[in-house]
Residue frames relative to the residue before (quaternion, step in Angstrom):
aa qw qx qy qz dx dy dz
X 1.0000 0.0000 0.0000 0.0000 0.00 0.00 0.00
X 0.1363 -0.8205 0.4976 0.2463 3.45 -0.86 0.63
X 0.3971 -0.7193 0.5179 0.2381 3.40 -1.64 0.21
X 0.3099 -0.7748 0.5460 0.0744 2.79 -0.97 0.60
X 0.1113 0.7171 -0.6684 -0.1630 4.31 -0.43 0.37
X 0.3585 -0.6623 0.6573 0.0282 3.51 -1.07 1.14
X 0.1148 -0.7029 0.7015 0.0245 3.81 -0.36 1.04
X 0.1828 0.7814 -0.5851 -0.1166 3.44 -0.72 0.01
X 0.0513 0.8966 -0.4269 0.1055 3.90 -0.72 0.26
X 0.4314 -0.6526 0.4418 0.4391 3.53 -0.92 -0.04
X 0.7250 -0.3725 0.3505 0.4613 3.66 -1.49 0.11
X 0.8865 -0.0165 -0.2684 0.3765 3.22 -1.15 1.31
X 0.3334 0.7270 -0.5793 0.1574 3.90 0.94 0.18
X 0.6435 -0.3641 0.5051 0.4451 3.48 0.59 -0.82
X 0.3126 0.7798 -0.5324 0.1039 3.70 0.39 0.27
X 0.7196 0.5236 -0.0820 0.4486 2.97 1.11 -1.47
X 0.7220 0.3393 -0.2696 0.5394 3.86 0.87 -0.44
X 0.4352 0.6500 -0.3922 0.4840 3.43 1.40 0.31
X 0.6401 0.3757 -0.2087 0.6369 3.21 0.49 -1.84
X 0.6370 0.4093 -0.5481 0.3554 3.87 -0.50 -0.42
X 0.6665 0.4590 -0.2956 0.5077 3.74 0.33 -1.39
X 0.7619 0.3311 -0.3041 0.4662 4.06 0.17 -0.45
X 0.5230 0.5362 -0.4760 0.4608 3.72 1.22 -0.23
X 0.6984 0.4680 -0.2578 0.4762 3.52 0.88 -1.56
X 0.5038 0.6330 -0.3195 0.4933 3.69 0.74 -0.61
X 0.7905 0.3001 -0.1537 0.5114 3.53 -0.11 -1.38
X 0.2499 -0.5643 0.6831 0.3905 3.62 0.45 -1.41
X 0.3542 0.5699 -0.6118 0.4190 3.47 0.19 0.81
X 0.4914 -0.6083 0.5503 0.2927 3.29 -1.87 1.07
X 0.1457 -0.7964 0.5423 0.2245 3.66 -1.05 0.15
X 0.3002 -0.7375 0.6044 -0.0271 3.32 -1.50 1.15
X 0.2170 0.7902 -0.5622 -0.1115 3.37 -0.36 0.29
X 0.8298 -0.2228 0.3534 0.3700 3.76 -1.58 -0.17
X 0.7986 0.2776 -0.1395 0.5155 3.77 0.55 -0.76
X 0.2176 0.7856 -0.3759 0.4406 3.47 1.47 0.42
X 0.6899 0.0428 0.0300 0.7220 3.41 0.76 -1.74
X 0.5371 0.4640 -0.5962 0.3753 3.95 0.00 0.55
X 0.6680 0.6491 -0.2039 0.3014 3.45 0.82 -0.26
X 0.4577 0.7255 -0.0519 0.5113 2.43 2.14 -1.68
X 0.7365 0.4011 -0.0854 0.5380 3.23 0.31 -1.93
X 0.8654 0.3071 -0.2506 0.3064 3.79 0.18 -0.82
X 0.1735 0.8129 -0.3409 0.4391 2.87 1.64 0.92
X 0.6756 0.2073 0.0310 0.7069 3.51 1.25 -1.50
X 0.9145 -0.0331 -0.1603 0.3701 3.93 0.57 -0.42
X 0.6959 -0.5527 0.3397 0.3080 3.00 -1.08 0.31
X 0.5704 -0.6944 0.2997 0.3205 3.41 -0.67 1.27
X 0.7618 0.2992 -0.2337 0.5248 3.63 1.34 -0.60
X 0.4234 0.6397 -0.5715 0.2915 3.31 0.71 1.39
X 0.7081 -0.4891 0.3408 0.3785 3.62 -1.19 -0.07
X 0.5549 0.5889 -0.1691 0.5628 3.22 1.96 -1.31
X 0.5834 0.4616 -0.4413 0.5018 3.49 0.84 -0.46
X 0.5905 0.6828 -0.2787 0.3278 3.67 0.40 -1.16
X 0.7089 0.4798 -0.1677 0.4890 2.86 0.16 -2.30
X 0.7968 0.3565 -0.2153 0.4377 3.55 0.14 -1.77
X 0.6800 0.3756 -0.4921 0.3928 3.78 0.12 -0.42
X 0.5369 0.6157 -0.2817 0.5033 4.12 1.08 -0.47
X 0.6020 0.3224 -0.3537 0.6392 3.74 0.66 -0.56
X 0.6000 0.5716 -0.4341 0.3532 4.05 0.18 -0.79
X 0.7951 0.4659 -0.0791 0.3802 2.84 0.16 -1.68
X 0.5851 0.4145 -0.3290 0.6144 4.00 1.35 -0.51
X 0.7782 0.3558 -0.2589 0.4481 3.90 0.69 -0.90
X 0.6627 0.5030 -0.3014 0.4659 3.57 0.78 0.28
X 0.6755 0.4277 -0.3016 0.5194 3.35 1.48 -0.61
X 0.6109 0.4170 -0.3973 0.5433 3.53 1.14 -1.25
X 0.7065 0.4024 -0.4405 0.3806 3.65 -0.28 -0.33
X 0.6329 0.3086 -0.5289 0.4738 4.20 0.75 0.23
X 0.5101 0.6722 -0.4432 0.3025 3.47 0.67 -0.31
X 0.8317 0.2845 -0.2797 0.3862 3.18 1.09 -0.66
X 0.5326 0.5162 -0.4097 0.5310 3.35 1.02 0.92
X 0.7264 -0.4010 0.3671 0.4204 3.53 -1.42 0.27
X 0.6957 0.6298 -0.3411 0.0552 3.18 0.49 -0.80
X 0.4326 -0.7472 0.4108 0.2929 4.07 -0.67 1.15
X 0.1643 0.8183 -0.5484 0.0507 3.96 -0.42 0.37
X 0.3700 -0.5684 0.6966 0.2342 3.37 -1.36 0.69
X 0.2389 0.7088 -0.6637 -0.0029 3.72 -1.37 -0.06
X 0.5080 -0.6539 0.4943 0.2645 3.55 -1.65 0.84
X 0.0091 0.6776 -0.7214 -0.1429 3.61 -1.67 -0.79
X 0.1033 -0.7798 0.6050 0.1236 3.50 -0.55 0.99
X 0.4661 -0.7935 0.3649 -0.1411 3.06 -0.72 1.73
X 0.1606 0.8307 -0.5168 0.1307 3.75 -0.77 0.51
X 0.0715 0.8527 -0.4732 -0.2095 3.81 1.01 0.25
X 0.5205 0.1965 -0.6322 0.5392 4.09 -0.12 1.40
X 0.4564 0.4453 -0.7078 0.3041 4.14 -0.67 0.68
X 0.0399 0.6098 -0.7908 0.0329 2.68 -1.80 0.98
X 0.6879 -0.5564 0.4595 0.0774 2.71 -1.49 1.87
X 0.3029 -0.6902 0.6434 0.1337 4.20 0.34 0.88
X 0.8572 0.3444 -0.2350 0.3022 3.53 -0.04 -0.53
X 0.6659 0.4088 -0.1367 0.6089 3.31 1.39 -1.34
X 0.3386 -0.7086 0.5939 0.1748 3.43 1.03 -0.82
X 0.5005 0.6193 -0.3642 0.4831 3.80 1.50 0.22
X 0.2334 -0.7520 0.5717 0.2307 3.73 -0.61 0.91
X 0.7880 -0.4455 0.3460 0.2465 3.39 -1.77 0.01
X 0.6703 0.5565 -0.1303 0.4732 2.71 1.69 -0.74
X 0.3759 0.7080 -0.0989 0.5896 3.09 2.16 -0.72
X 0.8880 0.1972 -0.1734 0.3776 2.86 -0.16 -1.02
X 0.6290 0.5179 -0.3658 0.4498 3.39 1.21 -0.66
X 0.4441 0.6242 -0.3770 0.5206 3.91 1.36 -0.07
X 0.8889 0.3086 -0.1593 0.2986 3.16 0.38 -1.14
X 0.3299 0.6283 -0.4336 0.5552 3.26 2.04 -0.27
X 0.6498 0.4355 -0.3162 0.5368 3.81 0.05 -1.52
X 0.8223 0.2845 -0.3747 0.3202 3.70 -0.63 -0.57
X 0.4523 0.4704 -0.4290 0.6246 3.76 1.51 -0.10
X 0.6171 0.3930 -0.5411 0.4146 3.62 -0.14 -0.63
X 0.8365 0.3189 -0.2718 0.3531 3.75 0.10 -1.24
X 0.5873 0.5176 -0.4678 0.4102 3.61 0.80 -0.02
X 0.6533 0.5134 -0.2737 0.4845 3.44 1.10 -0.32
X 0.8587 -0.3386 0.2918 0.2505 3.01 1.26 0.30
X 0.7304 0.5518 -0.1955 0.3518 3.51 0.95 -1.40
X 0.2514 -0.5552 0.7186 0.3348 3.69 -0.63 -0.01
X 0.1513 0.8796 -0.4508 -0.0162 3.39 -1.44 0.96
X 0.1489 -0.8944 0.4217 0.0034 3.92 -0.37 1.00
X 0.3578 -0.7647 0.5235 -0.1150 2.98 -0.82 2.49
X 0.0325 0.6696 -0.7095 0.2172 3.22 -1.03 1.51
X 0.3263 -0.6783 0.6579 0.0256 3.08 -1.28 2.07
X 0.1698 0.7111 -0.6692 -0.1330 3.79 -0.75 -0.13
X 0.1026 0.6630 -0.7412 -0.0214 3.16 -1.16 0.63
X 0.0811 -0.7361 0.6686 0.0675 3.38 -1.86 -0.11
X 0.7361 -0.4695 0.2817 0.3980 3.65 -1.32 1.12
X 0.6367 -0.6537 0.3572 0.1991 3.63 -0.77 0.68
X 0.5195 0.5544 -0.2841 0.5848 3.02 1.57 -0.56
X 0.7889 0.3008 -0.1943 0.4994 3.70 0.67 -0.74
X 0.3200 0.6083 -0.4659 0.5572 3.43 1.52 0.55
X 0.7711 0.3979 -0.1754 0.4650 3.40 0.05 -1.48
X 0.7049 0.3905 -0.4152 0.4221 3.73 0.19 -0.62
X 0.6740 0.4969 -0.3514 0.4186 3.89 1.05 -0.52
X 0.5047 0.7634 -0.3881 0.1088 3.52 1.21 -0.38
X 0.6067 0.6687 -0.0309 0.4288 3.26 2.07 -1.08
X 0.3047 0.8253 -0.3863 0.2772 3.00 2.12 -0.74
X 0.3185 -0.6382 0.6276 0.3119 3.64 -1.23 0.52
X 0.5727 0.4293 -0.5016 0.4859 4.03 0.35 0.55
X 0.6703 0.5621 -0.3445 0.3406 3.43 0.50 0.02
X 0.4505 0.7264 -0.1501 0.4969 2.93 2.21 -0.77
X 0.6739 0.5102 -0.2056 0.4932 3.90 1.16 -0.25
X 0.8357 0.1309 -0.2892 0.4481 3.07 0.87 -0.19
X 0.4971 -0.5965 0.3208 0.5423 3.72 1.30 0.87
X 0.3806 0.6649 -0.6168 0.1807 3.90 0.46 0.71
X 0.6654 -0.4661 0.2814 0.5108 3.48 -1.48 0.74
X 0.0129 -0.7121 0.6976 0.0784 3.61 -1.27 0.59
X 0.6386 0.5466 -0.3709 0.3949 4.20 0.91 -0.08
X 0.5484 -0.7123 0.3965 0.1865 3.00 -0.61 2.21
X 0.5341 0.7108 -0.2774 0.3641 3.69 0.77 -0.74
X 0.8114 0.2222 -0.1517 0.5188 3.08 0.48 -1.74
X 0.4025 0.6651 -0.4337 0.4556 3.61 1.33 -0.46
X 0.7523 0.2992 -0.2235 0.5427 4.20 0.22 -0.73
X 0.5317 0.5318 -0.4876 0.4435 3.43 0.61 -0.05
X 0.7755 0.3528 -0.2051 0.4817 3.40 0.63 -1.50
X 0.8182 0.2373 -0.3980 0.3403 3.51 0.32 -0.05
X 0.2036 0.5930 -0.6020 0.4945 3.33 1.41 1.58
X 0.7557 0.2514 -0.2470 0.5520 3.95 0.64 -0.42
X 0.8431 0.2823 -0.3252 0.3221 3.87 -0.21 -0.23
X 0.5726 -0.5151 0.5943 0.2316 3.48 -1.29 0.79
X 0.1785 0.8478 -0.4985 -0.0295 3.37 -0.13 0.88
X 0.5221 0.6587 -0.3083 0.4455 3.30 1.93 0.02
X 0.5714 0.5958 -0.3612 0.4336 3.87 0.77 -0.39
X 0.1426 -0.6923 0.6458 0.2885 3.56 -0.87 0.56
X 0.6213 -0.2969 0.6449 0.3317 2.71 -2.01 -0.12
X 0.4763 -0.7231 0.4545 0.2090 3.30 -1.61 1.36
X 0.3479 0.8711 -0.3373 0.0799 3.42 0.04 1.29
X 0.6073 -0.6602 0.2375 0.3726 3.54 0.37 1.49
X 0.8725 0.0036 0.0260 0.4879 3.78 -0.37 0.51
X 0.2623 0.6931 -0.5588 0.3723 3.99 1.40 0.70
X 0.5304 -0.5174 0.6582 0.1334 3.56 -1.46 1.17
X 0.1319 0.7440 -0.6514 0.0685 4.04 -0.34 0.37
X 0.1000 -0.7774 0.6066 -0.1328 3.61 -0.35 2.03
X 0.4543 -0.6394 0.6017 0.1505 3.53 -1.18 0.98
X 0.1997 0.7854 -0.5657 -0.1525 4.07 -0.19 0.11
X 0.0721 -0.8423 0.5107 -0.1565 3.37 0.63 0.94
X 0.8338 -0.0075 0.1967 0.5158 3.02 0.33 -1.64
X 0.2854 0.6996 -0.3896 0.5266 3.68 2.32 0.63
X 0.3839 -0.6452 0.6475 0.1306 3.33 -1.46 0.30
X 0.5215 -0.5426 0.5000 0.4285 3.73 -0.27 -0.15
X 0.7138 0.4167 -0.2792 0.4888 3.63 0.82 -0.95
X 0.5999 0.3525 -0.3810 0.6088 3.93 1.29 0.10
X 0.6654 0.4433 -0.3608 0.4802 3.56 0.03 -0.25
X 0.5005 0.4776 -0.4643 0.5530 3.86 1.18 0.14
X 0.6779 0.4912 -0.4112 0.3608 3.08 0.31 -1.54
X 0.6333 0.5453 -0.3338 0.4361 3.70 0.28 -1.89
X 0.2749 0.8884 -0.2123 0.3000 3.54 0.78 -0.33
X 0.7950 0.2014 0.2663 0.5065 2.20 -1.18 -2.73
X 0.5923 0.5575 -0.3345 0.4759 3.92 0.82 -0.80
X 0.6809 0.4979 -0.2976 0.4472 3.64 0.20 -1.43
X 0.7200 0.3192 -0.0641 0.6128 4.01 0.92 -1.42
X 0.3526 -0.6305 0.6517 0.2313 3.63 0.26 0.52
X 0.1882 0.8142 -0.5223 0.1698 3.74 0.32 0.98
């Protein structure tokens, strides 16, 4: 059976240097969200429909399809619960339901972690030089604009999800809380 930890979060909480430290930690492969946003925005633009459509069909046919194998993986989801998907017309909240219920119909055992953190400490991390590798927003500017519109503190309604403040957390505590919460 495979597992699956789902990280999910707003832009800059730390999703990604989390899942790295618990991938390397566990021995688990790691996947994250910009994996196939990259992929795709290679050929389109991020505010097309094709970007959408295609980065949504990836991301459902690549996860359901480890789920149904042994295989152990960390992976991300940047996160906002008011986004709606313009194209699909599929909220955040949505989709992160329906990812999870594909994971378990396929099979997977799976473990949901919200992280979020005060906005102020959103914004000061946006600039980070790790963030700078995978073309993820890094301009402080647009970074307060957007979290002048999105709800990045609500989870997504998901039965037994770990929901970890890294405000004032290191990555190397927010593993632990983790590995501790999941007997991992």
């Amino acid at each position: 059976m495979a597992h699956i930890i789902f990280i999910y979060g707003p832009i800059a909480v730390g999703k990604l240097t989390v899942a790295e430290i618990l991938a390397k930690d566990l021995g688990y492969t790691l996947t994250h969200n910009h994996a196939v946003n990259d992929l795709v925005t290679d050929v389109f633009d991020k505010k097309s429909k094709e970007y959408d459509r295609i980065v949504e069909k990836m991301r459902f046919a690549f996860l359901e399809a480890v789920a149904g194998t042994d295989a152990r993986v960390v992976t991300t989801h940047c996160y906002a619960h008011d986004y709606v998907n313009k194209t699909t017309g599929m909220s955040d909240p949505e989709y992160v339901v329906e990812l999870i219920r594909r994971f378990k119909e396929a099979g997977a055992e799976v473990s949901v972690i919200h992280l979020k953190a005060e906005t102020e400490t959103l914004i000061g991390r946006v600039d980070g030089e790790s963030r700078k590798r995978f073309r993820k927003l890094v301009d402080v500017e647009t970074m307060k604009e957007l979290s002048l519109k999105r709800d990045w503190q609500t989870s997504a309604p998901i039965e037994g999800q770990l929901v970890i403040d890294t405000t004032k957390q290191s990555a190397d505590e927010v593993v632990e809380i983790i590995k501790e919460h999941f007997k991992l």
